[in-house]
C-alpha positions as CSV (number, residue, x, y, z in Angstrom):
1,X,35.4,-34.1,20.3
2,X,35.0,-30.5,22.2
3,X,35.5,-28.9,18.8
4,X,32.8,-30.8,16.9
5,X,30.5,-30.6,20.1
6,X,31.0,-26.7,20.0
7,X,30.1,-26.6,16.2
8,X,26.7,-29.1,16.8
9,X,25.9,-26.6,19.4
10,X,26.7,-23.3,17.2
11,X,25.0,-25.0,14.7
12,X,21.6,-25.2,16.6
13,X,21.4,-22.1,18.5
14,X,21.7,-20.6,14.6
15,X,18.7,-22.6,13.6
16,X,16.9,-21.8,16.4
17,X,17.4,-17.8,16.3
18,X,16.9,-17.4,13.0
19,X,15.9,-18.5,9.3
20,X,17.7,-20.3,6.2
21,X,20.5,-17.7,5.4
22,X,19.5,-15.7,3.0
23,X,16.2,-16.1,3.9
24,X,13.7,-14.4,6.1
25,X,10.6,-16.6,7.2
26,X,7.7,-16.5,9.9
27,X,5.3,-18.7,11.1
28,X,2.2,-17.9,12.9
29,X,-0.9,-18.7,15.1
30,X,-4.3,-17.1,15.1
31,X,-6.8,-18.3,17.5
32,X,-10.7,-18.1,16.4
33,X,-9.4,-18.6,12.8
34,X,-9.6,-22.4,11.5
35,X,-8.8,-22.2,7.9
36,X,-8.3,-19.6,5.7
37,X,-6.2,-17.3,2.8
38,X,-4.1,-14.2,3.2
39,X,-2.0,-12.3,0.5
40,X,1.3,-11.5,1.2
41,X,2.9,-8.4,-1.0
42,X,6.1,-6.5,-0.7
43,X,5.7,-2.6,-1.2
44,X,9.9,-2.0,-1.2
45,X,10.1,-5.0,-3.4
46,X,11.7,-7.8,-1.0
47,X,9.8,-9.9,-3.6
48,X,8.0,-9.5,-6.9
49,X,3.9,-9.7,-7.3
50,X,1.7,-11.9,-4.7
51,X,1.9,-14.6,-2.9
52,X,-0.8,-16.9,-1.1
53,X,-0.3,-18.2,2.4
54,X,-2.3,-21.5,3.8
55,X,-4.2,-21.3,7.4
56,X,-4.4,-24.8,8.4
57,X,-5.8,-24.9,12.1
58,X,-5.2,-21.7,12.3
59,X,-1.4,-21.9,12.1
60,X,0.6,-20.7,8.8
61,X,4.2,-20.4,7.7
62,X,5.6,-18.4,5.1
63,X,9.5,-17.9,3.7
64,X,10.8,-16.0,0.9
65,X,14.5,-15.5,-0.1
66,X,15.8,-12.4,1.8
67,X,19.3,-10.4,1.0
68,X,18.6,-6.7,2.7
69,X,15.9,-5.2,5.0
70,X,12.5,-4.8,3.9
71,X,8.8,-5.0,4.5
72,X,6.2,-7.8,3.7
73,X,2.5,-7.1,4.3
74,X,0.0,-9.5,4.8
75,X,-3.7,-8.9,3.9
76,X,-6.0,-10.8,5.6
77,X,-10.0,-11.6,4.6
78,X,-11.4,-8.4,5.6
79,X,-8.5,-6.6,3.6
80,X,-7.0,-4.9,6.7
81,X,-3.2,-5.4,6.7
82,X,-0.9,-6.0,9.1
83,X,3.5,-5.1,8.1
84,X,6.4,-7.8,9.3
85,X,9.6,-6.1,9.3
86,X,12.4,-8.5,7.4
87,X,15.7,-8.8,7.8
88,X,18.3,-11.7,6.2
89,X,18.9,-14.9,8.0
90,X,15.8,-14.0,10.7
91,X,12.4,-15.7,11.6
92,X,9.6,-14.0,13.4
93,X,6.5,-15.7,15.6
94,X,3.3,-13.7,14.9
95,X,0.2,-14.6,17.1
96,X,-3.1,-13.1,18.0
97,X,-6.8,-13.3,17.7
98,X,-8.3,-13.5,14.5
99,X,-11.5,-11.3,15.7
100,X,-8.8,-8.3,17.1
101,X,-6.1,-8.3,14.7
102,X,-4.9,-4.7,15.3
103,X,-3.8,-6.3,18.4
104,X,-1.6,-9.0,16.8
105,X,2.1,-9.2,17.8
106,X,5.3,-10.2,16.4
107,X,8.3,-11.3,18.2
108,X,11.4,-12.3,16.7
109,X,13.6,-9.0,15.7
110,X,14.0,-5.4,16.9
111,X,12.2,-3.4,14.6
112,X,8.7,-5.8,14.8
113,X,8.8,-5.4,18.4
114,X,9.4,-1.6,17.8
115,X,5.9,-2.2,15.8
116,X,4.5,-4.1,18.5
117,X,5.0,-1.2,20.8
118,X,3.4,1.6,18.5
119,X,0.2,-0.7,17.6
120,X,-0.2,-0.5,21.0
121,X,0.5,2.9,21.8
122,X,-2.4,3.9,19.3
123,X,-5.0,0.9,20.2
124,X,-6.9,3.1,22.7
125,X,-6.1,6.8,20.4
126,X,-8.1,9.5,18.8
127,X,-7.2,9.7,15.0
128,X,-5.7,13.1,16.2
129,X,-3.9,11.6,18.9
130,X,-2.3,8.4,16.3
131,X,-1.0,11.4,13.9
132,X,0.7,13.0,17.0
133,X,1.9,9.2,18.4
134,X,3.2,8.5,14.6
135,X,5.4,12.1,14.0
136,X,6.9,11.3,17.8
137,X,7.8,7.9,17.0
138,X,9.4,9.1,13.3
139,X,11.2,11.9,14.9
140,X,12.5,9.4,17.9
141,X,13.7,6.6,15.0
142,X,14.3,8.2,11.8
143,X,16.3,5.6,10.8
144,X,14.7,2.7,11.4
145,X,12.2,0.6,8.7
146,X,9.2,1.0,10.7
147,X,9.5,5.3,10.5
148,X,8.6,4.9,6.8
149,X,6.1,2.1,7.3
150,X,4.3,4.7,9.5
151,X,5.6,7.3,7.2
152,X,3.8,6.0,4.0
153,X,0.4,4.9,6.1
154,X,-0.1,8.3,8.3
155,X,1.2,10.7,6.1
156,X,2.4,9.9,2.4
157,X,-1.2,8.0,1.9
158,X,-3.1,8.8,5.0
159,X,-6.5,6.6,6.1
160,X,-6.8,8.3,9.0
161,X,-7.5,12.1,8.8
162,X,-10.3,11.7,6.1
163,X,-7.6,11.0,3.8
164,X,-6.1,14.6,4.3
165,X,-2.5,15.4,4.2
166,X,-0.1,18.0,5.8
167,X,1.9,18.4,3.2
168,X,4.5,20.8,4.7
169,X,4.9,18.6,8.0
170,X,4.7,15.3,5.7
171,X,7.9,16.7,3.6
172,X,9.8,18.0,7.3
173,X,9.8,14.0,8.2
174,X,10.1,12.7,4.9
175,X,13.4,15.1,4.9
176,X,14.3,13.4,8.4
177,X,14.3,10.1,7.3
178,X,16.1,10.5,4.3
179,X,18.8,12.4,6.0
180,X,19.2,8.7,7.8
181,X,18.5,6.6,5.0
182,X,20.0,8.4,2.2
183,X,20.6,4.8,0.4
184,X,17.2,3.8,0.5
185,X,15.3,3.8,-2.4
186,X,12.4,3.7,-0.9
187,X,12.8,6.7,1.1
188,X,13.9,8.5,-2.3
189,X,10.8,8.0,-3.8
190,X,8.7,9.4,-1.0
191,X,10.5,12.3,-1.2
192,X,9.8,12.6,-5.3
193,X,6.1,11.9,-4.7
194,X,5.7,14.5,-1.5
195,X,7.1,16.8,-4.1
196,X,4.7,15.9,-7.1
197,X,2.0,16.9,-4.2
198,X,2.3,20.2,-4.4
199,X,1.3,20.1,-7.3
200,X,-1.3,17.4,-6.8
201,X,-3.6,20.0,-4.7
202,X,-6.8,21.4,-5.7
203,X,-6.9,23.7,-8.7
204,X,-3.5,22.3,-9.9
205,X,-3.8,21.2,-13.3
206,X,-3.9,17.3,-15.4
207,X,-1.0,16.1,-16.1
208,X,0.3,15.5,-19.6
209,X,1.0,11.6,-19.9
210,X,0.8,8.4,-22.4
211,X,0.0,5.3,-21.5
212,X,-1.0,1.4,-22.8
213,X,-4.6,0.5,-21.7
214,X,-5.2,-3.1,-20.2
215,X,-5.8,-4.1,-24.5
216,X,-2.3,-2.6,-25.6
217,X,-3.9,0.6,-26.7
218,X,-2.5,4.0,-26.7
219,X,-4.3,6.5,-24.5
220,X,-3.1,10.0,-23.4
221,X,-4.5,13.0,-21.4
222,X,-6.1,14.1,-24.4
223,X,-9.1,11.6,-23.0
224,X,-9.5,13.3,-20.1
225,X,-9.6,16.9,-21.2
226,X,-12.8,18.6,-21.6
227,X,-14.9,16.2,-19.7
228,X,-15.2,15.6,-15.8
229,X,-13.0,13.5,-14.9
230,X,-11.8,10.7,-12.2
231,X,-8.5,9.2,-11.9
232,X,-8.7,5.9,-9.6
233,X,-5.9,3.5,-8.4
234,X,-7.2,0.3,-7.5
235,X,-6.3,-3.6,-7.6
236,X,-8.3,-6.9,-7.6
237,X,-7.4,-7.9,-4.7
238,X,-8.8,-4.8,-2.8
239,X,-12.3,-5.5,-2.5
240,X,-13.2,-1.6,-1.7
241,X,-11.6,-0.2,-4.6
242,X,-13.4,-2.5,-7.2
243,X,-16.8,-1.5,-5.8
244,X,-15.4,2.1,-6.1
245,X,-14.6,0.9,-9.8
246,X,-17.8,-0.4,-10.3
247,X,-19.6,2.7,-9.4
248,X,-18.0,4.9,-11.3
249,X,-18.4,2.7,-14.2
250,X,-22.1,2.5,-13.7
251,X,-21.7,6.8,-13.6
252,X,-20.1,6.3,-16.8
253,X,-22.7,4.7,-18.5
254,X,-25.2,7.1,-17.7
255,X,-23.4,10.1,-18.4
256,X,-21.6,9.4,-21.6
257,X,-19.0,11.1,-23.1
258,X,-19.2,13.9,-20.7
259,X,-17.3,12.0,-18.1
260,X,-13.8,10.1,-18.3
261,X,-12.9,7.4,-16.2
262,X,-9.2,6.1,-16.0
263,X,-8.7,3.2,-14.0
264,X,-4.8,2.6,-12.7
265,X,-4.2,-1.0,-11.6
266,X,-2.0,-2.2,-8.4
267,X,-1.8,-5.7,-9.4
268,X,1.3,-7.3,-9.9
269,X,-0.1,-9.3,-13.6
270,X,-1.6,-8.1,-16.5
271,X,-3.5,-10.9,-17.4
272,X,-4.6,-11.4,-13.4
273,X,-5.9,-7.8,-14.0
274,X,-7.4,-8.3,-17.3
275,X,-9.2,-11.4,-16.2
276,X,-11.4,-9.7,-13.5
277,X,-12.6,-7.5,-16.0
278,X,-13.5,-9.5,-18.4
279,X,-17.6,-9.3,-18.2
280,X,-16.9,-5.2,-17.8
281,X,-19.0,-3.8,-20.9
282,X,-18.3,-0.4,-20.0
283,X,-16.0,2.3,-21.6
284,X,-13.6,2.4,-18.5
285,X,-10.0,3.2,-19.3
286,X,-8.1,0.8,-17.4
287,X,-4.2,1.3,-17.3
288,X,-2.0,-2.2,-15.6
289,X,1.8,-1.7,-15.9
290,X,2.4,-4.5,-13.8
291,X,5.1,-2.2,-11.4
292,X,2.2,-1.9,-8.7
293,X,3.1,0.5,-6.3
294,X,6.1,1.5,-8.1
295,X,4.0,2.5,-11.8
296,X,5.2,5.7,-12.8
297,X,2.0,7.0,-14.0
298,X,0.8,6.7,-10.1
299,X,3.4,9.8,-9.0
300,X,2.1,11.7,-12.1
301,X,-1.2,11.8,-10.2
302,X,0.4,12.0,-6.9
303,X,-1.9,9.0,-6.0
304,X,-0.1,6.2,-2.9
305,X,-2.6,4.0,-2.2
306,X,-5.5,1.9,-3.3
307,X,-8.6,3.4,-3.7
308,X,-6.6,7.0,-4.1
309,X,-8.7,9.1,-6.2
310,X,-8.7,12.8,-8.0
311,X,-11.2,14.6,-9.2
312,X,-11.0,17.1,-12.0
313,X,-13.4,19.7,-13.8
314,X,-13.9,20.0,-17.3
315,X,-11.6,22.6,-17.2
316,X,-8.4,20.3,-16.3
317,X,-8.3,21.4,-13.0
318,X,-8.1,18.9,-9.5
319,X,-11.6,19.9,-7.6
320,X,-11.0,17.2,-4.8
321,X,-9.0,14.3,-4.2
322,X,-9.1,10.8,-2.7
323,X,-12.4,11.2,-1.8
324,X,-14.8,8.5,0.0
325,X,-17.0,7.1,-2.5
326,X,-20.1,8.6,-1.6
327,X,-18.8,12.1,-1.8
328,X,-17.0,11.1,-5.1
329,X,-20.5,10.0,-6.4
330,X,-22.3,13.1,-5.3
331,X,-19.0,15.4,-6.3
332,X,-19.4,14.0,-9.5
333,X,-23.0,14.5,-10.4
334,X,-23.2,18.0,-9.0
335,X,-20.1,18.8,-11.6
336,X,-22.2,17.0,-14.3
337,X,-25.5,18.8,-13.7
């Protein structure tokens, strides 16, 4: 009777810590938000493509099958995103306001409270200050999941900082964290792409590459040559970068042949991709591979993040890159006249 007591017991203290094993879920409450949508992605492929979660009252769940460490974003309806660190056999509480969701917290496992701490930390910073919070904190915990969250969002594909990079300091911690996390493939690729950098910076010269368009077409680098041209990544569901599509499809109308447009899709379906395009008149070459962050042709134009962009002259030479859409507009159109 002791020994079956002590197994009920076991049995419910593991249920109460943690998930299904195998599995990492999280549930959630947001106050000021009744109903609603967000998009949950993995960008070190815990799970394949999208998925949708339910606000109902303002509460949601959400569970996905889990064998190893990884990260699962959520986008919510303004497209800011907020990371949930997961780990086999865990669950995680995430609550907050809906109308201050940098200040949302997580509770549940080590590394999201590490997160926790950081996001607060930075609430109050300069954009200066965040850089110098970030390297600290990647320095302090190079081998732990959040360093190459805060990695990849401060310094592989930087918001912050006008969108520029340090490329020397950025390879120093990329090389700290892969000393740690030598097995991580994630880590591996960061390192390939900070390398493909230096030879991403201005004056550096188009890539050679072939591709399939969004129709199954062939396309190389031979359509970009000899015209200004814009490479873009950008995905339906990010709401900035397909007004930043738009607009330069709109600039390639009126200008013609004499400038090139190739459009490089982060969503995780073809046909998803092909669909939102499908009243698009315009000569736009638009590339969807369907391996999102991961796409090959993405390191070839050292581009990390949606709404990445690089400029080149009709030369075949990078004038600027990842530029805010207003300067890529007026960039553009002082090239072309």
């Amino acid at each position: 009777m002791k020994r079956l007591t002590y197994i009920l017991t076991l049995t419910l203290v593991m249920v109460a810590c943690g998930s299904r094993s195998g599995y990492f879920s999280f549930e959630g409450r947001l106050l000021n938000l009744n109903q609603g949508e967000f998009y949950v992605y993995s960008p070190d492929g815990l799970f394949e493509g999208f998925d949708t979660i339910k606000v109902e009252g303002g509460r949601f769940t959400f569970e996905t099958p889990c064998d190893e460490s990884g990260t699962i974003m959520i986008v919510f309806p303004n497209f800011s995103e907020q990371p949930v660190f997961a780990e086999p056999g865990k669950s995680v509480t995430i609550k907050g306001d809906a109308s201050h969701l940098k200040e949302i917290e997580i509770e549940g496992t080590k590394d999201n409270k590490m997160m926790n701490g950081f996001r607060q930390q930075i609430s109050k910073a300069s954009p200066p200050e965040v850089l110098k919070y970030a390297e600290q904190f990647i320095r302090n915990n190079p081998n732990s999941p959040v360093s190459i969250y805060i990695l990849r969002k401060y310094f592989i594909a930087p918001d912050e900082n006008n969108g520029e990079t340090d490329i020397r300091k950025t390879e120093e911690l990329v090389n700290l964290v892969y000393k740690e996390q030598p097995k991580n493939g994630q880590v591996a690729r960061m390192a390939r792409f900070v390398n493909d950098m230096k030879h991403g910076v201005p004056g550096a010269k188009l890539p050679s590459f072939t591709a399939k368009d969004i129709n199954g077409n062939s396309i190389s680098d031979a359509r970009l040559r000899g015209k200004v041209a814009v490479v873009i990544a950008w995905a339906n569901w990010d709401y900035e970068s397909r007004n930043l599509r738009d607009r330069l499809s709109r600039l390639q109308n009126e200008y013609g042949n004499r400038l090139a447009v190739m459009a490089i899709s982060l969503d995780a379906s073809r046909q998803t991709c092909k669909s939102s395009l499908r009243n698009d008149s315009t000569s736009v070459m638009t590339v969807c591979d369907q391996m999102m962050f991961e796409s090959p042709l993405l390191n070839q134009f050292t581009l990390d993040k949606v709404q990445g962009n690089v400029l080149y002259n009709a030369q075949g030479h990078i004038v600027e890159r990842n530029l805010k859409p207003n300067e890529l507009e007026t960039r553009i159109k002082n090239l072309l006249n």
